[in-house]
N, C-alpha and C positions, 0 to 999 in steps of 0.2 A: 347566647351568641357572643357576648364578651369576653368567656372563655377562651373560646377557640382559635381567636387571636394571635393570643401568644404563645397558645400550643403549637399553632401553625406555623408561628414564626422559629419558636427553638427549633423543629422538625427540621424547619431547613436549613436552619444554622446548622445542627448536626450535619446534613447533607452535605453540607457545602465544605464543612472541613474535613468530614471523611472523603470524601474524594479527592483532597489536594495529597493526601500520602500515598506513598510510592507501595505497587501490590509485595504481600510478603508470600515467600515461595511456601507450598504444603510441607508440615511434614515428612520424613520419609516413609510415618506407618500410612499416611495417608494418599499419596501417589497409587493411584486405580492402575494397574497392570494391563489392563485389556478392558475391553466394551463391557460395559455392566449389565447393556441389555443387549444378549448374546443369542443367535437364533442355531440350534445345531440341524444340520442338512444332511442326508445318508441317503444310498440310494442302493440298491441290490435287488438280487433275482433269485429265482428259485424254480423246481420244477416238479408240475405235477401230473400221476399216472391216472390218469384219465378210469381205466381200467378197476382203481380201489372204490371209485366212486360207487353212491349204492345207485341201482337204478332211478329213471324217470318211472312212479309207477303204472301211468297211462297217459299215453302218448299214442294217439290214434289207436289208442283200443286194446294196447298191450304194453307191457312191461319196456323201458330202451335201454340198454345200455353203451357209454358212452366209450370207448375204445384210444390208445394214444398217448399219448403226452406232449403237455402243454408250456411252457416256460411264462411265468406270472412277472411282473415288473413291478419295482414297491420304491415311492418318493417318498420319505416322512421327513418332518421336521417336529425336532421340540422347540416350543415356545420359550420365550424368557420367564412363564410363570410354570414352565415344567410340562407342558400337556403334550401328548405326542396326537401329530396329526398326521395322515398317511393316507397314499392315494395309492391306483393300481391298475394294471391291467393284463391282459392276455394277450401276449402272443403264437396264437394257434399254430401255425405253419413252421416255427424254429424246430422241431424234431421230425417234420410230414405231416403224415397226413393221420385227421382226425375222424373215425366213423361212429355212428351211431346204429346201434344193432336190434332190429325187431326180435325180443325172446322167445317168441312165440312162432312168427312166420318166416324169423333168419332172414327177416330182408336188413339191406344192408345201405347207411344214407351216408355219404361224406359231404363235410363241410366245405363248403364255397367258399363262406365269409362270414366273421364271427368278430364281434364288439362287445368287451366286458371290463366297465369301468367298473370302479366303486372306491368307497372312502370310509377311512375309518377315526374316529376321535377317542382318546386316551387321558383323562383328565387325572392329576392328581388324585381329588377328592373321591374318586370311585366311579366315578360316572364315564359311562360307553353306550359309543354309536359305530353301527356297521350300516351300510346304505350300499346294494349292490343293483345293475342290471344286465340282465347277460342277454343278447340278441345273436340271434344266431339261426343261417340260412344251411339247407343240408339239401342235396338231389340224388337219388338213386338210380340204380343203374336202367332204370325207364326213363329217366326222364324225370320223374318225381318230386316234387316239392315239398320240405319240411320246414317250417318256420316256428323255430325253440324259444320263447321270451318268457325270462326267469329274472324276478323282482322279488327282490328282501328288502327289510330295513329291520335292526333289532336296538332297543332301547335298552340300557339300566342306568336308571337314577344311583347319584351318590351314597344311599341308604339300603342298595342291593337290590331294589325291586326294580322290575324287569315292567318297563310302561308299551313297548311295543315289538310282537314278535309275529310280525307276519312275514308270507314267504306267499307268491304266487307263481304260475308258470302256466303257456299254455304252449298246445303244440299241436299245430295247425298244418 
């Protein structure tokens, strides 16, 4: 405990006369230009023909196909350690109108109202995550009710192995 003393005391003698001198400026290789922890934001669109898609392959009992084009909407940003992270969605109605087509019985179902987030993670080190749900209400020309819910999520770890690859949908 004796020690400590007058370690404590030089400590603050240091202290106390480093702070009576006046600051020296950086410098000039050392002057930071810009935020060192920088976040970059991009945002854009794209469009997709509904029509390249492969079918629903049962959807009440037969094959559907989807008809149209769709305009997709993408926020990303990369982080200050590099990773890009990006969200998204659908908007149905910017080209018309979107139908769904029985292959079988040529019935014909247009979309009401239709909500498709999802997100996606981009890491440096290898590693990716897609996370999607697509909801989506369709009536034909009876009257008819179709309710499309189509859920992913796909995993790859840093090392290329692939930990989760499901994909569900029902249509109701």
């Amino acid at each position: 405990m004796r020690w400590r003393i007058p370690l404590v005391a030089a400590f603050a003698l240091i202290v106390a006369v480093s702070c009576d001198q006046q600051p020296v400026a950086p410098a000039a290789d050392q002057v930071v230009e810009g935020p060192v922890l920088k976040v970059e934001r991009d945002a854009y669109f794209f469009d997709v023909v509904l029509d390249l898609d492969a079918p629903y392959p049962d959807c009440l009992g037969e094959p559907m196909q989807n008809h149209g084009t769709v305009r997709g909407y993408v926020r990303e940003k990369i982080t200050p350690s590099g990773n890009l992270v990006a969200s998204g969605s659908v908007d149905y109605g910017y080209f018309g109108e979107v139908t769904l087509e029985g292959l079988w019985s040529g019935d014909i179902y247009t979309l009401q109202n239709g909500h498709n987030p999802w997100s996606e993670v981009i890491k440096v080190d290898g590693f990716y995550s897609l996370a999607y749900h697509w909801n989506e209400q369709y009536v034909n020309q009876d009257g008819d009710r179709l309710h499309l819910l189509l859920k992913g999520h796909f995993k790859v770890e840093s090392d290329g192995t692939v930990k989760i690859d499901r994909e569900s949908y029902t249509c109701n």
